[in-house]
C-alpha positions as CSV (number, residue, x, y, z in Angstrom):
1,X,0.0,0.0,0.0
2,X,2.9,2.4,0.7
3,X,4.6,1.8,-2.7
4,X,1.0,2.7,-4.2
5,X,1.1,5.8,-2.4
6,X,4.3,6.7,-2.8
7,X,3.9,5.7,-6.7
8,X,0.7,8.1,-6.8
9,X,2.8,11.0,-5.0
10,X,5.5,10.5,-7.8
11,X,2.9,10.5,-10.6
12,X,1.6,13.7,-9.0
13,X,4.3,15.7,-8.8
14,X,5.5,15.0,-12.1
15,X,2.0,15.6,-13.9
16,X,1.8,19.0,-11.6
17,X,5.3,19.9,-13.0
18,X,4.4,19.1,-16.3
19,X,1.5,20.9,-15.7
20,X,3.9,23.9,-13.9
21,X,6.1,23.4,-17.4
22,X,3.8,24.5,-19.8
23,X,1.9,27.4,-17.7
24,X,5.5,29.1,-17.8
25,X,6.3,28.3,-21.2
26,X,2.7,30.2,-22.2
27,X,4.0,33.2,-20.3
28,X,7.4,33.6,-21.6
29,X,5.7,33.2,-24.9
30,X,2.8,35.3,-24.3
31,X,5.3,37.9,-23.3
32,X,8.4,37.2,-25.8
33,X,6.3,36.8,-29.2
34,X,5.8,39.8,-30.8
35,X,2.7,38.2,-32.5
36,X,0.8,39.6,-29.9
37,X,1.1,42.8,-30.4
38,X,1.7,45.7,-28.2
39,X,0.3,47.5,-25.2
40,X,-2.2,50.7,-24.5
41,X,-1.0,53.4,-23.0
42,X,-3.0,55.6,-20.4
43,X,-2.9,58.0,-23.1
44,X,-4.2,55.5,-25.8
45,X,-7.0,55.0,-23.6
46,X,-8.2,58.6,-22.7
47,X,-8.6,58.8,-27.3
48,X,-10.8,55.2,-27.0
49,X,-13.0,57.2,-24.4
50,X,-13.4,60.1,-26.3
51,X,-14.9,57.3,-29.6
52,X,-18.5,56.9,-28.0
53,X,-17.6,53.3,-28.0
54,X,-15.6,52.1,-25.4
55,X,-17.3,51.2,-22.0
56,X,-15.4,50.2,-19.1
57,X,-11.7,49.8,-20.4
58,X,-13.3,47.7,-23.6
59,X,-15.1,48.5,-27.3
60,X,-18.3,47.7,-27.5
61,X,-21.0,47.0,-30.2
62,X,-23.7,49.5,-31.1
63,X,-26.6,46.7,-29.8
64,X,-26.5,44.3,-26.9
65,X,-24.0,41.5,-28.7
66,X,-23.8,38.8,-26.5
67,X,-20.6,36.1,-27.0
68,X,-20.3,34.2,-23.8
69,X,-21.7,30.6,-24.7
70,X,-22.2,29.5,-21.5
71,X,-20.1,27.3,-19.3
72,X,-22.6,24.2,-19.5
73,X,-22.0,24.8,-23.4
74,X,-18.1,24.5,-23.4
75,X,-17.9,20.8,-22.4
76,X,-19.8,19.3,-25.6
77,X,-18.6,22.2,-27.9
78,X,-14.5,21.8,-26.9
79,X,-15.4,17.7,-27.6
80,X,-16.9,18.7,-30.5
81,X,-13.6,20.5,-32.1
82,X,-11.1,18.1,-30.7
83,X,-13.2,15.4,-32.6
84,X,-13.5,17.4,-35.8
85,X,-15.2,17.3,-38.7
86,X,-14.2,15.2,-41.6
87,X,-15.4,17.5,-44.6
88,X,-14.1,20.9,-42.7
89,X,-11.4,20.5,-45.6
90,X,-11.8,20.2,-49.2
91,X,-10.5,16.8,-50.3
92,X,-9.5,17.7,-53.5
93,X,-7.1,20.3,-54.4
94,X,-8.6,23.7,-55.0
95,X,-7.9,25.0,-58.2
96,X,-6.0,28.6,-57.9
97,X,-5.3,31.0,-60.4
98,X,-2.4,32.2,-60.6
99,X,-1.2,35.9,-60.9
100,X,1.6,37.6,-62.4
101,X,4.0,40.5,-61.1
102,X,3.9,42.2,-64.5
103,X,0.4,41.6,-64.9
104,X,-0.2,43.6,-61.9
105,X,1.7,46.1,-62.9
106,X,1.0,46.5,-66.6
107,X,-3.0,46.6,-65.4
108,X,-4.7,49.5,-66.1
109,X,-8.4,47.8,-65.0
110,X,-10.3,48.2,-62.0
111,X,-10.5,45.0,-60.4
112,X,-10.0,42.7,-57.7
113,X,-8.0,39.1,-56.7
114,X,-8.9,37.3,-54.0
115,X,-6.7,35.5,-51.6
116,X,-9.2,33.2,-50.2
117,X,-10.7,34.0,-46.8
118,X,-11.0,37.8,-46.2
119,X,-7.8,38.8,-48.2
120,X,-7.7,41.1,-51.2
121,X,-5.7,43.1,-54.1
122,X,-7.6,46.0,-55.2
123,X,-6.6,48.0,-58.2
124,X,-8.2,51.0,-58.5
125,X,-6.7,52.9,-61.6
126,X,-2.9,53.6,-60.6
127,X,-3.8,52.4,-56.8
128,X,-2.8,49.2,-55.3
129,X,-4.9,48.4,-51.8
130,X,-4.7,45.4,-49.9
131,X,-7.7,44.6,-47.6
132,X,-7.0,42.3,-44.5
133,X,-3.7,40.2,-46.0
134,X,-3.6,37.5,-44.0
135,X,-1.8,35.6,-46.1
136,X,0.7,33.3,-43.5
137,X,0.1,29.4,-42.9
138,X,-2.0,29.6,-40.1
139,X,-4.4,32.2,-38.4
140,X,-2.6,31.8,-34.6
141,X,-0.2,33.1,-32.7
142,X,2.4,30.2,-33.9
143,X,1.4,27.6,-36.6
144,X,1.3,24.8,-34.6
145,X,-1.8,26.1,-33.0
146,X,-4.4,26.8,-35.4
147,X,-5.4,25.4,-38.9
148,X,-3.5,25.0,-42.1
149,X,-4.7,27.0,-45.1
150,X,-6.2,24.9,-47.7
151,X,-3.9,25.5,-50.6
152,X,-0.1,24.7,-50.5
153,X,0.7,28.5,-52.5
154,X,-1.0,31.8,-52.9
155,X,-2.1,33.3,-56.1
156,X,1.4,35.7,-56.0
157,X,3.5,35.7,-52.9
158,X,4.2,39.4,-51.4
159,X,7.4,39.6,-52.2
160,X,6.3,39.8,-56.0
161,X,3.4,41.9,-55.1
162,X,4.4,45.5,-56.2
163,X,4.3,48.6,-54.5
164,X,0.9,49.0,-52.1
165,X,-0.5,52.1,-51.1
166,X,-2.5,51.0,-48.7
167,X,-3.4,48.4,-45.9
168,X,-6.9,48.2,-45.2
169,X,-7.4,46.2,-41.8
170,X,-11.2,45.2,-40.4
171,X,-9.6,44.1,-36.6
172,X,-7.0,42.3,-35.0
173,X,-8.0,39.0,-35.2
174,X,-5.5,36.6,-36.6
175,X,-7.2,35.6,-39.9
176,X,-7.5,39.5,-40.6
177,X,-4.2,40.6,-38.9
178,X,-1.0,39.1,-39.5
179,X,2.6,39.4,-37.8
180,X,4.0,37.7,-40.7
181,X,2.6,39.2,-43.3
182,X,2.6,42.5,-41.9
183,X,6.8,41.8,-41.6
184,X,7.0,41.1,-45.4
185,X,5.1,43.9,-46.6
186,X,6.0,46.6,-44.3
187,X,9.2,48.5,-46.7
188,X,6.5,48.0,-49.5
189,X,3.4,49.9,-48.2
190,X,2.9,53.8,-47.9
191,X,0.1,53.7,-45.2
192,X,-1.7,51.5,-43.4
193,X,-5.7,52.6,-41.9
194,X,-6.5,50.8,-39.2
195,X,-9.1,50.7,-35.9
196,X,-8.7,52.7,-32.9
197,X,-6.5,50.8,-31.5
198,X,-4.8,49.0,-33.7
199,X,-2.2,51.2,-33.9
200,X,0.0,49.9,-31.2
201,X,0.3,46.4,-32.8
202,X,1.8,47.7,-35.7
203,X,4.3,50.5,-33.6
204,X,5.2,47.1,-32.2
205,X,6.1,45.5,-35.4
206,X,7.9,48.5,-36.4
207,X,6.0,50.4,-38.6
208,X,6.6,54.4,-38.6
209,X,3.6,56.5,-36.7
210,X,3.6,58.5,-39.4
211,X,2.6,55.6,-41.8
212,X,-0.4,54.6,-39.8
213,X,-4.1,55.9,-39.4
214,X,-6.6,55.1,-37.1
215,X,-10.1,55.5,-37.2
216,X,-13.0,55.3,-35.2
217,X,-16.9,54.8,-36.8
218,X,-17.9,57.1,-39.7
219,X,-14.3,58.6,-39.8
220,X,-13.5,59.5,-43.3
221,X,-10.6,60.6,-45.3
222,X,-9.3,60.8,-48.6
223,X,-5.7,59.6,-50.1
224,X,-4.1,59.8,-53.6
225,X,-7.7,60.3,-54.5
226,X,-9.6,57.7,-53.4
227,X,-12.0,58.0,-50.0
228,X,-11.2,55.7,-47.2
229,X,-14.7,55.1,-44.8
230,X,-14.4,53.2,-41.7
231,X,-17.7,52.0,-40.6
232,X,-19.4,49.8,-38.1
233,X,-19.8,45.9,-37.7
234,X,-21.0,44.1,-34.8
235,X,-17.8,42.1,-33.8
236,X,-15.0,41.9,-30.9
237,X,-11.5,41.9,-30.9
238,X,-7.9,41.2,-29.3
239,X,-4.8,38.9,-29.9
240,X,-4.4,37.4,-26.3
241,X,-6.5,35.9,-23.3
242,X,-6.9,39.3,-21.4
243,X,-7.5,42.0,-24.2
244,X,-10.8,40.8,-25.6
245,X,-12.4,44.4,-27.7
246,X,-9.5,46.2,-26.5
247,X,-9.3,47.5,-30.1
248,X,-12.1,48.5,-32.1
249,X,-13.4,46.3,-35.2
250,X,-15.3,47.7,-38.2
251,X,-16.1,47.7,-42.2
252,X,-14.6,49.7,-44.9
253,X,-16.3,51.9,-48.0
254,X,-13.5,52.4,-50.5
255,X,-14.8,55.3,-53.1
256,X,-12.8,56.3,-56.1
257,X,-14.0,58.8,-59.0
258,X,-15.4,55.5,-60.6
259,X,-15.9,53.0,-58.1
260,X,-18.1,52.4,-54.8
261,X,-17.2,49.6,-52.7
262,X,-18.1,47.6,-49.5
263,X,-15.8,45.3,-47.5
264,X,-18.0,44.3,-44.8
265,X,-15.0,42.9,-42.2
266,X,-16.6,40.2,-39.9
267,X,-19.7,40.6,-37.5
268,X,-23.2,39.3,-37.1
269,X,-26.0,40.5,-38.8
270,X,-27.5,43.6,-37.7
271,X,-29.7,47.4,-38.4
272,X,-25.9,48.7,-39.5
273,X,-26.2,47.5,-42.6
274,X,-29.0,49.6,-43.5
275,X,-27.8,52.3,-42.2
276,X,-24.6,52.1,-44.1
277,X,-26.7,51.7,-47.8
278,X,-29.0,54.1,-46.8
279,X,-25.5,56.6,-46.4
280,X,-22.9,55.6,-48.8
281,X,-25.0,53.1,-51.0
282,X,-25.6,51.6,-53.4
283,X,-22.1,49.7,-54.1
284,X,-20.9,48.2,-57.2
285,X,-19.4,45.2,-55.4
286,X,-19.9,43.9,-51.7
287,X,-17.6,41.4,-49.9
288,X,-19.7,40.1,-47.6
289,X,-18.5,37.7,-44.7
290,X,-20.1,34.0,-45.3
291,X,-18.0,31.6,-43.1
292,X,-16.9,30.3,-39.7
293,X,-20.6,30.7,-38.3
294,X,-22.0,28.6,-35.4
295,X,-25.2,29.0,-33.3
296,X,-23.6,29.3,-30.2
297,X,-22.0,32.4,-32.0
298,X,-24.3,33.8,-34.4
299,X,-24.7,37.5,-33.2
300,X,-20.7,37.8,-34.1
301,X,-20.7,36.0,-37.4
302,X,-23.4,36.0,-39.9
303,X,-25.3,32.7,-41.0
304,X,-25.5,32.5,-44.8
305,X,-28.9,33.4,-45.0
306,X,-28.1,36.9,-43.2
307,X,-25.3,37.6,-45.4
308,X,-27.5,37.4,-48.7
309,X,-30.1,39.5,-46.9
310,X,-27.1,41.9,-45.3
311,X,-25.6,42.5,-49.1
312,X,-29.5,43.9,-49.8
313,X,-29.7,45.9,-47.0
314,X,-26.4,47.7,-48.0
315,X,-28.0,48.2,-51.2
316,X,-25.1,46.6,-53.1
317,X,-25.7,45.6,-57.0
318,X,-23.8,42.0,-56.7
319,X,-22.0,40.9,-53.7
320,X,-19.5,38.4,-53.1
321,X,-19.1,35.9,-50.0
322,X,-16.1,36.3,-48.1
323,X,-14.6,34.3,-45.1
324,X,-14.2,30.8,-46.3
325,X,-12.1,29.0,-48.6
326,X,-8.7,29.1,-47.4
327,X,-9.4,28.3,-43.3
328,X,-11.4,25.5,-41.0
329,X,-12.3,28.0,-38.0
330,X,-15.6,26.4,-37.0
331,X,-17.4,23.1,-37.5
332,X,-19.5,23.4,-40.4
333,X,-17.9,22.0,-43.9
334,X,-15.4,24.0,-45.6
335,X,-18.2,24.5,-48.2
336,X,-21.4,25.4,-46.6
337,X,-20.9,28.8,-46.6
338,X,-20.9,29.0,-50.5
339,X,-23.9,26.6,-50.9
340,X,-26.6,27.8,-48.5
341,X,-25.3,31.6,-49.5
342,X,-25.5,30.8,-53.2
343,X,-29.4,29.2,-52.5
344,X,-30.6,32.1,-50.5
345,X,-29.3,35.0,-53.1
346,X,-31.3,32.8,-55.8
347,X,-34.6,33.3,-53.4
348,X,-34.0,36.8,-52.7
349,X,-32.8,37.4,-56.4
350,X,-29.7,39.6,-55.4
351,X,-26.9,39.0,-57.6
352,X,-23.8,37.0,-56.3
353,X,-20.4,36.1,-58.0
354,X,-18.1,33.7,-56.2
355,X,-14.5,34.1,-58.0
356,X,-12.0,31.3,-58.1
357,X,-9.1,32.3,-55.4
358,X,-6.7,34.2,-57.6
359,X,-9.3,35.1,-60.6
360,X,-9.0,38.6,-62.3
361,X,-12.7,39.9,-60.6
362,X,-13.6,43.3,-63.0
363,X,-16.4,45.2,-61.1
364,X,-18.6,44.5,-63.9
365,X,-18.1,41.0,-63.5
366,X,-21.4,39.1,-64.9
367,X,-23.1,36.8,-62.4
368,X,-24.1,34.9,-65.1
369,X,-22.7,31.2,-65.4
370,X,-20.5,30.7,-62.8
371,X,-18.3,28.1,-63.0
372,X,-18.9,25.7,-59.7
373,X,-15.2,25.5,-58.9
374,X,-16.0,24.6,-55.3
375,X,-18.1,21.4,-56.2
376,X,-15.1,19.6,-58.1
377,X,-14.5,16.1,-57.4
């Protein structure tokens, strides 16, 4: 009996040491990696106050948003994503188109390409605007923690991307913001807008004050022509365990001489989207965010349904579902965004075009016979 308890004593201590181990390994790395970002000052916070949207040290929503599931919830849902879900990948190679440096720079077409997810180029006439490049391995703070993008390459790597004169970033989260990228294309971008708040992860990661621009709700400017509008969404934000909306979150109207555009960021559904058509509507094209949904979290990400009803509300002429296609962030197949979207735009008869990742998308791209990429075998 004593060598049993003396056994179980050993077995304890170790497991608690183990346990000891890795609780100080996750602090020197929550504290070491600069994927995290960096810190508000006292200063920093007295500018969030002054916004109309922060409440007790965080951002918050303009309607009662509510994202705690619940602790009886956790149990069955944490089961439920260790367990995973077989078709949460494609099992066939996605085809990808690719692009070309000197294509890019010999264009002289407004237009799009599409990285998957929630990533963009945007050429609009001599402009070059990227809108929320994540384009790393994996949306986490170090690859071994979150999920492997779908495709092996990009349509271009940024290195071969050419001079960008702007960054357009929704929020911090790590599908929308990313260390690595951000590294790579910091010598090759003029300015980067971002939230309230945003601003220190980038100081951080060594980008020039004078290069970045934060904005709160309804903050407008214009740059090298074009007319930059940061607008609501009903989301959250941070990077870590203890800074949860510590940075605001939002959409963004991009308006040249030509071209009116919607890039809806993530968030649940919600009256913003009216009131955002009803002001700088209608759009030529909407990206629209149409993935990584869940019950236990709809009032932060739409369901497909509410994004085809969300593109009408911002009174867009076709719109485009974003926020799938390159990442497995919830449980639902990697292609049910796309089909219940793709349904519920052909009841509502709003017009929807779903690019291949990579594909040249012209802004009066026809919605007519699509090919079906995503349905491949």
């Amino acid at each position: 009996m004593k060598r049993i308890l003396k056994f179980l004593k050993r077995m304890i201590l170790i497991i608690a040491g183990f346990v000891l181990l890795l609780v100080l390994v996750g602090v020197i790395f929550v504290n070491t990696s600069p994927q995290f970002g960096g810190s508000h000052t006292q200063e920093d916070v007295k500018r969030y106050q002054a916004s109309g949207h922060y409440v007790d040290g965080k951002f918050v929503n303009l309607i009662p948003t509510v994202m705690d599931m619940g602790i009886a919830k956790m149990p069955g849902l944490l089961w439920r994503f260790i367990k995973g879900n077989p078709n949460s990948k494609p099992n066939f190679e996605l085809p990808i188109e690719k692009v070309d440096s000197i294509d890019i720079a010999q264009n002289q077409t407004d237009r799009l390409i599409w990285f998957g997810h929630s990533a963009f180029l945007m050429e609009l006439g001599d402009k070059h605007i990227l809108l929320d490049p994540m384009l790393g391995e994996s949306p986490a703070p170090h690859p071994t923690l979150g999920s492997k993008r779908f495709q092996s390459e990009l349509p271009i790597e940024i290195e071969k991307l050419p001079v960008i004169d702007i960054v357009l970033i929704s929020h911090d989260h790590y599908d929308h913001l990313d260390y690595g990228s951000i590294q790579k294309l910091r010598d090759k971008t003029e300015m980067f807008l971002v939230p309230l708040g945003v601003k220190v992860h980038l100081l951080k990661w060594g980008i020039d004050s004078s290069r970045i621009r934060e904005y709160n709700w309804w903050d407008e400017s214009t740059i090298g022509g074009i007319q930059y509008i940061f607008a609501p969404a009903r989301h959250f934000s941070g990077r870590g365990l203890t800074n949860r909306s510590s940075t605001l979150w939002g959409s963004w109207i991009i308006r040249s001489e030509n071209r009116n555009v919607y890039f809806s960021g993530d968030g649940g559904y919600g009256p913003h989207f009216t009131e955002i058509g009803e002001k700088y509507g209608p759009f030529d094209l909407a990206m629209m965010e149409c993935g990584q949904y869940n019950e236990n979290w709809a009032q932060i990400h739409m369901m497909p349904e509410e994004t085809a009803q969300a593109a009408i509300d911002v009174k867009a002429k076709v719109f485009m579902p974003i926020h799938w296609g390159a990442f497995s962030l919830a449980l639902h197949d990697w292609d049910d965004p796309v089909i219940r979207v793709t349904k519920k735009a052909s009841e509502l008869e709003m017009p929807i075009i779903v690019p291949m990742i990579g594909q040249s998308i012209p802004f009066n791209e026809s919605t007519e016979n699509q090919e079906k990429w995503w349905a491949i075998d």
